[in-house]
KEBA-162003 format. One record per residue (C-alpha): x, y, z; residue in three letters; residue number from 1. Coordinates in steps of 0.05 Angstrom, whole numbers. Each point is the difference from the previous one (the first is absolute). Layout:
residues N
x, y, z, resn, resi
X, Y, Z, ala, NUM
...
END
This chain:
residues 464
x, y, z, resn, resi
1100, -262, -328, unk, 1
-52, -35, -44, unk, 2
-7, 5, -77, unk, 3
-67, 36, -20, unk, 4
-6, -40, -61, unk, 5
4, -62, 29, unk, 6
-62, 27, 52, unk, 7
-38, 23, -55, unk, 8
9, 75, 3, unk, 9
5, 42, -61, unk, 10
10, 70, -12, unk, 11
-58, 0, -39, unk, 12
-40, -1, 55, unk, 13
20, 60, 36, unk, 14
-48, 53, -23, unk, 15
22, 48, -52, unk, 16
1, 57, 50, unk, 17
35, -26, 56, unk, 18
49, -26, -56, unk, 19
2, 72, -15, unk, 20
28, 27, 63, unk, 21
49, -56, 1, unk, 22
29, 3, -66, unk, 23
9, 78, 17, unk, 24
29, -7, 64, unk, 25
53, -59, -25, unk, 26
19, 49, -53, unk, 27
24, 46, 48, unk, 28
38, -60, 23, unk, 29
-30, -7, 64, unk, 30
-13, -73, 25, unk, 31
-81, -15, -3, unk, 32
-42, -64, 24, unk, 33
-69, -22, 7, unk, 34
-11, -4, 78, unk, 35
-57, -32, 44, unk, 36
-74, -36, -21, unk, 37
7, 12, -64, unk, 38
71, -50, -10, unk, 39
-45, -51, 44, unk, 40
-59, 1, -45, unk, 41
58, -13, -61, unk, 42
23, -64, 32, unk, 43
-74, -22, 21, unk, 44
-24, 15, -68, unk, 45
-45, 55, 26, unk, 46
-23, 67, -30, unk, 47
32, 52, 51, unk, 48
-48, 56, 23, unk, 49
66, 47, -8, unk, 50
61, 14, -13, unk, 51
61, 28, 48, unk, 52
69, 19, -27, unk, 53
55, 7, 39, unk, 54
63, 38, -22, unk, 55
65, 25, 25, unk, 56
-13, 83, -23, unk, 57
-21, 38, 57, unk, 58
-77, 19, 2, unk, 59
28, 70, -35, unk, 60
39, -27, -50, unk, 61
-61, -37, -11, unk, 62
-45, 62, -7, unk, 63
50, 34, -49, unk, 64
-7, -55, -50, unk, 65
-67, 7, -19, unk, 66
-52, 57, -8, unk, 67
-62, -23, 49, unk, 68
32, -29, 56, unk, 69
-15, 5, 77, unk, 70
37, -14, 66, unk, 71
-61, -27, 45, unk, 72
6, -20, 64, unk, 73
33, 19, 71, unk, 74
19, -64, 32, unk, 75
13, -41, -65, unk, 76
11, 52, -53, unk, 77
-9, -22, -77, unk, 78
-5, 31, -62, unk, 79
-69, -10, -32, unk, 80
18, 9, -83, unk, 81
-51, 18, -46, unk, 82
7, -40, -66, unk, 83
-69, 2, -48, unk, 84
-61, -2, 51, unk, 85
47, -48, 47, unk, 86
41, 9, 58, unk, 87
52, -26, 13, unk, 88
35, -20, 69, unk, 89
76, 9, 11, unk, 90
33, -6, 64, unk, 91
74, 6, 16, unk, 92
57, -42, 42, unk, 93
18, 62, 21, unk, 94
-68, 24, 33, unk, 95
-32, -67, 3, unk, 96
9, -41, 73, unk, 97
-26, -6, 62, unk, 98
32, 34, 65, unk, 99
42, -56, 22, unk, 100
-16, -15, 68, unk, 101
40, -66, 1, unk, 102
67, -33, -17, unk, 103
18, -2, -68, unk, 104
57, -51, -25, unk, 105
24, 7, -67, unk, 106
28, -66, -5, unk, 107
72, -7, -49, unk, 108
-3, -48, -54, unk, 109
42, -3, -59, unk, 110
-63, -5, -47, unk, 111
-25, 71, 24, unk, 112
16, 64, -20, unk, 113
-18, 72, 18, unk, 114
-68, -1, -41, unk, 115
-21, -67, 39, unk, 116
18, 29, 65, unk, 117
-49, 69, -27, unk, 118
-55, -55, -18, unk, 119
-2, -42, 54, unk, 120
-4, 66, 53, unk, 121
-61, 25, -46, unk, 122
-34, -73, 6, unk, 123
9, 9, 78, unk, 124
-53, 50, 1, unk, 125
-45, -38, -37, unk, 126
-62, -19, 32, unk, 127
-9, -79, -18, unk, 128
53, -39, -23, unk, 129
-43, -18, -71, unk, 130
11, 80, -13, unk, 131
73, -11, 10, unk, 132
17, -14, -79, unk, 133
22, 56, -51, unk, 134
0, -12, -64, unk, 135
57, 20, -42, unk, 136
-37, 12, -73, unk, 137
76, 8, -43, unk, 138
33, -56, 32, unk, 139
-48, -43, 1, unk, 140
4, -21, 77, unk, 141
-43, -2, 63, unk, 142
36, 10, 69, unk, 143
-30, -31, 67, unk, 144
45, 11, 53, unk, 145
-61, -19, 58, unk, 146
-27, -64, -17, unk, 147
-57, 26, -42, unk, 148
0, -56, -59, unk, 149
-4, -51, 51, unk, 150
-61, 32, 38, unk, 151
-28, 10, -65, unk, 152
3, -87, -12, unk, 153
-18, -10, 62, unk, 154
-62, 58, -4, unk, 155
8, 36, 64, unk, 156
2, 75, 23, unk, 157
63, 3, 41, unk, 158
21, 68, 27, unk, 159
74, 19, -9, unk, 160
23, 21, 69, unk, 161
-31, -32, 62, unk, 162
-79, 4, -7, unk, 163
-11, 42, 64, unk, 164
55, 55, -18, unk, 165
-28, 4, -70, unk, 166
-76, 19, 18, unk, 167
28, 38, 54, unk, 168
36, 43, -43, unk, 169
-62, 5, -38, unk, 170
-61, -36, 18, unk, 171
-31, 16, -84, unk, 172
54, -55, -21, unk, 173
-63, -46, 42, unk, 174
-55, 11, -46, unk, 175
44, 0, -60, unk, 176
20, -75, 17, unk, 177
-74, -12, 4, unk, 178
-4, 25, -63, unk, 179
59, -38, -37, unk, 180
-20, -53, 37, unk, 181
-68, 1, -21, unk, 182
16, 17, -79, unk, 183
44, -54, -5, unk, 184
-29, -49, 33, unk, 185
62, -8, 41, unk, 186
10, -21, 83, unk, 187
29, 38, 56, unk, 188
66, -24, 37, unk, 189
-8, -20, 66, unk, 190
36, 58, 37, unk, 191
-38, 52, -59, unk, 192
-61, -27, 17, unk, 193
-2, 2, 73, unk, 194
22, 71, 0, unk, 195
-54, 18, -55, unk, 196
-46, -22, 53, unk, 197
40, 24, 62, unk, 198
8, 69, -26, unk, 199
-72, 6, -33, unk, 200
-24, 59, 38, unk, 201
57, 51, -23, unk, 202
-31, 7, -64, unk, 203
-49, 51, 32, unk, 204
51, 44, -1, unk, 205
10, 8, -64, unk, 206
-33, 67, -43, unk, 207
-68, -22, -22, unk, 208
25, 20, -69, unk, 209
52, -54, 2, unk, 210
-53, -51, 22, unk, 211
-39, 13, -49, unk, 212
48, -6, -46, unk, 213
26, -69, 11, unk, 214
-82, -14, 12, unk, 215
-4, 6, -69, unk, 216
62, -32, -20, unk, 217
-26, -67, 32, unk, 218
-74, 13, -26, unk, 219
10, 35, -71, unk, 220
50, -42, -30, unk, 221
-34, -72, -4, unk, 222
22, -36, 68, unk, 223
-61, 32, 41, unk, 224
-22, -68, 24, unk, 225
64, -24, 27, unk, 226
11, 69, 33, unk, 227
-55, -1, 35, unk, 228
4, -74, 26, unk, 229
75, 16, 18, unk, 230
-20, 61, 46, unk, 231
-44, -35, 32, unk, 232
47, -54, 15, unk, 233
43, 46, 33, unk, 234
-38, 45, 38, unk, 235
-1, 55, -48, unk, 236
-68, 5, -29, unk, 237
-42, 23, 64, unk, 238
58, 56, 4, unk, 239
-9, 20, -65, unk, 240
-79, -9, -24, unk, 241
-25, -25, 62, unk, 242
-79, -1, -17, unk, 243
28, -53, -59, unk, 244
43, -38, 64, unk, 245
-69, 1, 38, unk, 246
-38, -27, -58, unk, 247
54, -54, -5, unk, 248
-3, -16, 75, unk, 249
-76, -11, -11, unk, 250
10, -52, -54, unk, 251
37, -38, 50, unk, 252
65, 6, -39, unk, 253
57, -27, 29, unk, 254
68, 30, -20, unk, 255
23, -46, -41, unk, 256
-64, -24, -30, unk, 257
6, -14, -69, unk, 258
-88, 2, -9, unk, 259
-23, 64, -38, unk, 260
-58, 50, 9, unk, 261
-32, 43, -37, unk, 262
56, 59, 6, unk, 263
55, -40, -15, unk, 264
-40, -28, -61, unk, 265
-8, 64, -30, unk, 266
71, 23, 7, unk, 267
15, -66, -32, unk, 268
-42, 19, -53, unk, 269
29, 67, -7, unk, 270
73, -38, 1, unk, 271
-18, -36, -58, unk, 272
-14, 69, -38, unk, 273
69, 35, 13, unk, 274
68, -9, 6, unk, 275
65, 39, 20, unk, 276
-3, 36, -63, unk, 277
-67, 3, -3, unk, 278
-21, 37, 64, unk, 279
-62, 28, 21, unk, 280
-16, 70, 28, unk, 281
-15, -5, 82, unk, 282
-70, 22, -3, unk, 283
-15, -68, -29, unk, 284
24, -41, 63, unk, 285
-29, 54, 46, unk, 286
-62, -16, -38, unk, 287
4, -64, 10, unk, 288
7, 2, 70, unk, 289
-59, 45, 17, unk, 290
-47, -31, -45, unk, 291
20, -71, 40, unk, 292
-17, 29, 62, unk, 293
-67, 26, -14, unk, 294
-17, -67, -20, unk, 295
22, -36, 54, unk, 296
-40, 68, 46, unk, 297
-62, -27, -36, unk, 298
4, -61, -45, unk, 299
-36, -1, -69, unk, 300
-32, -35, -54, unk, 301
51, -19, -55, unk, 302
-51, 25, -47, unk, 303
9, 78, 32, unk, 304
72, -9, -2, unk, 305
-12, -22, -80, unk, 306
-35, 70, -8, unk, 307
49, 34, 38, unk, 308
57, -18, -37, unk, 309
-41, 2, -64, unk, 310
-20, 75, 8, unk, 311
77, 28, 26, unk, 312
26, -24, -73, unk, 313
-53, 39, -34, unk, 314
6, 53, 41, unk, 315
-65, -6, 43, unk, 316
-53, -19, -48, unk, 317
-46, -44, 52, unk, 318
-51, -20, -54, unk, 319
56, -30, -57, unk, 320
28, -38, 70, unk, 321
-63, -33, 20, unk, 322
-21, -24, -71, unk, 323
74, -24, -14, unk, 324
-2, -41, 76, unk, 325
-70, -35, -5, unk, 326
37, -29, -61, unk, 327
51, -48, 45, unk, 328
-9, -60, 8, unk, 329
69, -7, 38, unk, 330
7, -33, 58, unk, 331
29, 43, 63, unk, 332
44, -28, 52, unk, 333
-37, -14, 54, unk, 334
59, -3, 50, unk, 335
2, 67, 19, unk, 336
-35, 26, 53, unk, 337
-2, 69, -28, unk, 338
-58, -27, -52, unk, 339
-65, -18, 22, unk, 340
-45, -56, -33, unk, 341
-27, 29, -66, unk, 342
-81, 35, 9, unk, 343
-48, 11, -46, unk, 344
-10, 76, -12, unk, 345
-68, 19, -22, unk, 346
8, 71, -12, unk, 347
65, 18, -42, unk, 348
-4, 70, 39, unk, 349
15, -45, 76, unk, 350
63, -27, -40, unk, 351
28, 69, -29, unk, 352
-11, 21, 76, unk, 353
39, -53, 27, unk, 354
60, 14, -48, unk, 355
-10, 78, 11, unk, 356
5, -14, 74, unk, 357
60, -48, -15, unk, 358
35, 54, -25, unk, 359
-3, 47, 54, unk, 360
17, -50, 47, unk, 361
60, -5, -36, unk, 362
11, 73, 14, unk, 363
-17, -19, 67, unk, 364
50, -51, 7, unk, 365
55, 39, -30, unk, 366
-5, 67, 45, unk, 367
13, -56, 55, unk, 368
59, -15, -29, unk, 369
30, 72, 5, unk, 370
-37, 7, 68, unk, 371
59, -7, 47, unk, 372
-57, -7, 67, unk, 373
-26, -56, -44, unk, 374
66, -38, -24, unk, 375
17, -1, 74, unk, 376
-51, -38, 22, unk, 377
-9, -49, -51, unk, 378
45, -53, 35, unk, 379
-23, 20, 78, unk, 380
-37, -57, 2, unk, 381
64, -44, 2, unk, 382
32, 28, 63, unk, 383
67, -33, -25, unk, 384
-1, 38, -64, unk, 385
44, 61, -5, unk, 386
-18, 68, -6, unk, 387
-5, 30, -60, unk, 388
-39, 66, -23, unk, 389
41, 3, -61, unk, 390
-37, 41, -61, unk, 391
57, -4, -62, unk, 392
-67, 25, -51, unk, 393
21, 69, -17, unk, 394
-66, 51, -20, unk, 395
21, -7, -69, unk, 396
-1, -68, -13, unk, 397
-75, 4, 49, unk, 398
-31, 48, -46, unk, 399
27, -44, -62, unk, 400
-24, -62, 23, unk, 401
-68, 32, 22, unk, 402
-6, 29, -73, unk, 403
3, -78, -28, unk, 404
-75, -21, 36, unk, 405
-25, 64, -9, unk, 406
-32, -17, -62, unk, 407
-41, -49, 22, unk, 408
-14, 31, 66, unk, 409
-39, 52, -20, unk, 410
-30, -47, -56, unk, 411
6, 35, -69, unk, 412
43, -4, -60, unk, 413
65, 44, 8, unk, 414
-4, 55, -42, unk, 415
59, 8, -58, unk, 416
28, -67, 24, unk, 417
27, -41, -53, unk, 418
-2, -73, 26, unk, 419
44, -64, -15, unk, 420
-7, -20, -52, unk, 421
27, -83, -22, unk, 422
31, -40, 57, unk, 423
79, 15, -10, unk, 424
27, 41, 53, unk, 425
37, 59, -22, unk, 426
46, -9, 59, unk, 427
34, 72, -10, unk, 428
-68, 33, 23, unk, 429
-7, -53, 56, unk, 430
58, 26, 28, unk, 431
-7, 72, -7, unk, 432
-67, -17, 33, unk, 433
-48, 10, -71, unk, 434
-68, 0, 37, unk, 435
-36, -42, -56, unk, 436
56, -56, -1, unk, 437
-2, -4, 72, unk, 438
-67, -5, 7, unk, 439
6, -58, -50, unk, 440
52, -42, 40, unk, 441
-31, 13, 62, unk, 442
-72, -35, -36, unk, 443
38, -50, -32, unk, 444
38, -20, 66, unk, 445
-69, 11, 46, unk, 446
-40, -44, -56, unk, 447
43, -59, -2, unk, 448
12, -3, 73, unk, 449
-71, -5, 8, unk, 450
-10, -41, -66, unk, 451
61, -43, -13, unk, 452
14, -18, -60, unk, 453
15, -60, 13, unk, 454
-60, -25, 42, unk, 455
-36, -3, -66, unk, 456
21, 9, -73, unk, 457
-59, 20, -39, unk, 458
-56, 53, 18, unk, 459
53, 48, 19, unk, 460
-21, 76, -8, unk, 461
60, 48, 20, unk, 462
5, 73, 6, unk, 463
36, 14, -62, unk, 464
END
C-alpha cells in the first residue's frame, strides 16, 4: 500500500465526471477504486487517455443507480454510464476476471484481509503488471500486489502471468504492449518480448474492427513514431500494413535501426501535434499513409508537394496555392528519396497538372491499401516474409479519407466550405474528424516534413 499524496496524486485530478460516478456509487456504500492506465499515468505524472472504475456492486446494481447507464460487453461485461456528454467505464469484482486456467494461491498473511485477497484476484487478470494498481480516491492509497511500481522505475512492459499463456489467451494484449510500450517510451522484458515476437502472427486473427482499433490507438494518440518502429522490430508491421513493411525493407532498414525516413518523420511530426487527450480522428493517419505511398510510387518536386498541401487547407483553390509556394524560400530536406531535385516550371499550368495528378495518385495509392490482391503481394518479393492480405480499412473510413483530396483532385474551390481559419487546432473537431481541421494538420504535418523548420529559420511560408 502506497500513500497517493506522497506520489503526487490528488483527487483533483480525477475528472469531474468520473468523480461523479464514484462519489454516487460510495454513497451507496459500495467499495470504488480507480483501476488500470489511468493509476500508472498518476504515478508517471501523465495525463491518462481514460478513466476505469472498479467497484464491488454488481453490473445491475450499477445500472439502477443512475438514469443512462449500459451493460456492454459479452466476455468482459461493464457498465458504460452516461454523465454530461461523457462516459464513463465501471467494471465489477464480481464480473471482472479472466477464466482461470492456472493455479491460483491466495497466500495467508496477517497484513491481508478479505478486500486484499478480492484485489489481488482482480489484478491477476490484468494484462501488464504496470495496469496492476487501483487507486483508492477516499483513502488515499494505491495497491500493487504484482510488482507494477517497480516495472514502472525500471520502465518495462512485463506481462502478469507467463508471457506465452497471456497472448495465448488473447493474442490483442500483443499490440497493446506495443502500444504502452511505444507511448511511454518504456522496454519489453525479456520473456514479454520474445513472445511478442514468437506469437506475432496470431494477431491476424483478430476482427479487423479490433485491429483497427488499437491501429489507431498507437497512431491517433501522439506515439505514432515509436509504434511504428516497434512493429517493425517485432515482425508486426508487414502483417499489419505490409506495403509500409515493403517500403521499409527497401530503405534497407534493419529492425532495430534507429535512422528515420520520410514516413516515420511525418508521424513524428504528427506526434508532436497530439497527445493522449488530444487525439486525432483515423482518417488522418490513413491519410498519411496513402499520400506516403504515392510518393514513394512516383517521387516529386517539394515544390508540388508545397501546392498540394497548400490547396487541401483551402479547400482546393490551385491558383491561391501556387502564388503562396513560389513565395518559399525554404530549404527542403533533401534526404528523402521520395523528393526529386527542384525544376524550373515554365508554364504554371505543367505544375497545377503535376499536383492534380499527385492527387489522384493518392487515390491510387490508397484503393491499394484496401485491395486485399494488392496488400498480399506487397512483401512477395521477400520470400521469408509472412503472408499477409490483411485489409483492416473499412468502406467508411475509404470513402472519408477519399473525400479529404478530393478537393484538389478535381482542381476547384469546394463549394460552401468554410476553411481554417488561424493555426490553433480545435482538437474536438480533429477528433470527430472536422474535414477543414484535418485537412489543416495533415498540410501542416506534410509541409514541415518536407520543409523543416529547423533546417532554416527565416523564409518560412506555411499553410496556415
Amino acid at each position: 500500500m502506497l500513500s497517493s499524496k506522497e506520489l503526487g496524486i490528488r483527487s483533483s485530478m480525477i475528472p469531474k465526471p468520473t468523480r461523479a460516478v464514484l462519489n454516487e456509487l460510495r454513497k451507496k456504500g459500495y467499495d470504488v477504486y480507480l483501476v488500470g492506465g489511468c493509476v500508472r499515468d498518476f504515478v508517471m505524472k501523465k495525463t491518462p487517455k481514460d478513466f476505469d472504475i472498479i467497484t464491488s456492486a454488481d453490473l445491475r446494481e450499477v445500472k439502477k443507480n443512475f438514469s443512462h447507464c449500459n451493460i456492454v460487453g459479452k466476455r468482459f461485461p461493464i457498465c458504460h454510464v452516461h454523465v454530461n456528454d461523457c462516459i464513463v467505464e465501471v467494471s465489477s469484482f464480481n464480473t471482472h476476471g479472466r477464466k482461470q486456467n492456472h493455479d491460483l494461491t491466495y497466500f495467508s498473511r496477517s497484513d491481508c484481509d478479505e478486500h486484499d485477497y478480492v484485489r489481488w484476484r482482480n489484478c491477476l487478470g490484468r494484462d501488464f503488471t504496470i495496469n496492476g494498481l487501483m487507486f483508492n480516491p477516499y483513502s488515499k492509497l494505491v495497491y500493487d500486489y504484482l510488482g507494477g511500481m517497480e516495472d514502472i522505475k525500471n520502465s518495462k512492459v512485463r506481462t502478469v502471468i507467463p508471457a506465452n499463456m497471456s497472448f495465448s489467451e488473447d493474442c490483442a494484449r500483443i499490440l497493446r504492449a506495443i502500444r504502452i510500450a511505444a507511448r511511454l517510451g518504456f522496454r519489453f522484458s525479456k520473456e514479454t518480448a520474445y513472445s511478442v515476437k514468437d506469437l506475432a502472427s496470431s494477431v491476424l486473427r483478430l476482427d479487423k474492427g479490433r485491429i483497427l482499433m488499437e491501429m489507431n490507438y498507437m497512431l491517433a494518440y501522439g506515439s505514432a513514431e515509436n509504434s511504428l518502429r516497434l512493429l517493425w522490430k517485432f515482425g508486426l508491421l508487414e502483417l499489419l500494413l505490409p506495403i509500409q513493411a515493403a517500403y521499409f525493407v527497401s530503405q534497407g532498414f534493419r529492425r532495430r535501426d534507429k535512422r528515420s525516413n520520410m514516413l516515420l518523420a511525418m508521424f513524428a511530426n504528427l506526434d508532436k501535434l497530439l497527445a493522449p487527450n488530444r487525439p486525432c480522428h483515423n482518417s488522418l493517419w490513413v491519410g498519411i499513409l496513402a499520400f506516403h505511398q504515392a510518393l514513394v510510387r512516383q517521387p516529386r518536386d517539394p515544390i508540388v508537394v508545397a501546392i498540394f498541401t497548400l490547396a487541401l487547407h483551402n479547400g482546393g483553390n490551385l491558383s491561391e496555392a501556387v502564388d503562396i509556394a513560389k513565395k518559399i524560400t525554404h530549404s527542403h530536406d533533401g534526404s528523402y528519396s521520395e523528393l526529386l531535385e527542384p525544376q524550373k516550371w515554365d508554364a504554371e499550368g505543367d505544375l497545377v497538372g503535376d499536383v492534380i495528378d499527385l492527387a489522384s495518385s493518392v487515390g491510387s495509392a490508397l484503393s491499394s491499401m484496401t485491395d486485399e490482391h494488392f496488400v498480399s503481394q506487397a512483401m512477395a518479393r521477400y520470400p521469408q516474409a509472412p503472408y499477409s492480405d490483411l485489409v483492416f480499412i473499412p468502406l467508411q473510413l475509404y470513402l472519408r479519407v477519399c473525400r479529404l483530396f478530393e478537393c484538389v483532385r478535381c482542381g476547384q474551390r469546394e463549394r460552401n466550405l468554410v476553411t481554417k481559419k488561424g493555426y490553433k487546432i480545435n482538437y474536438f473537431a480533429l477528433a470527430q474528424g472536422g474535414i477543414a481541421e484535418v485537412r489543416h494538420v495533415f498540410a501542416r504535418v506534410v509541409f514541415d516534413t518536407v520543409f523543416p523548420p529547423n533546417l532554416e529559420n527565416e523564409g518560412r511560408a506555411n499553410p496556415a
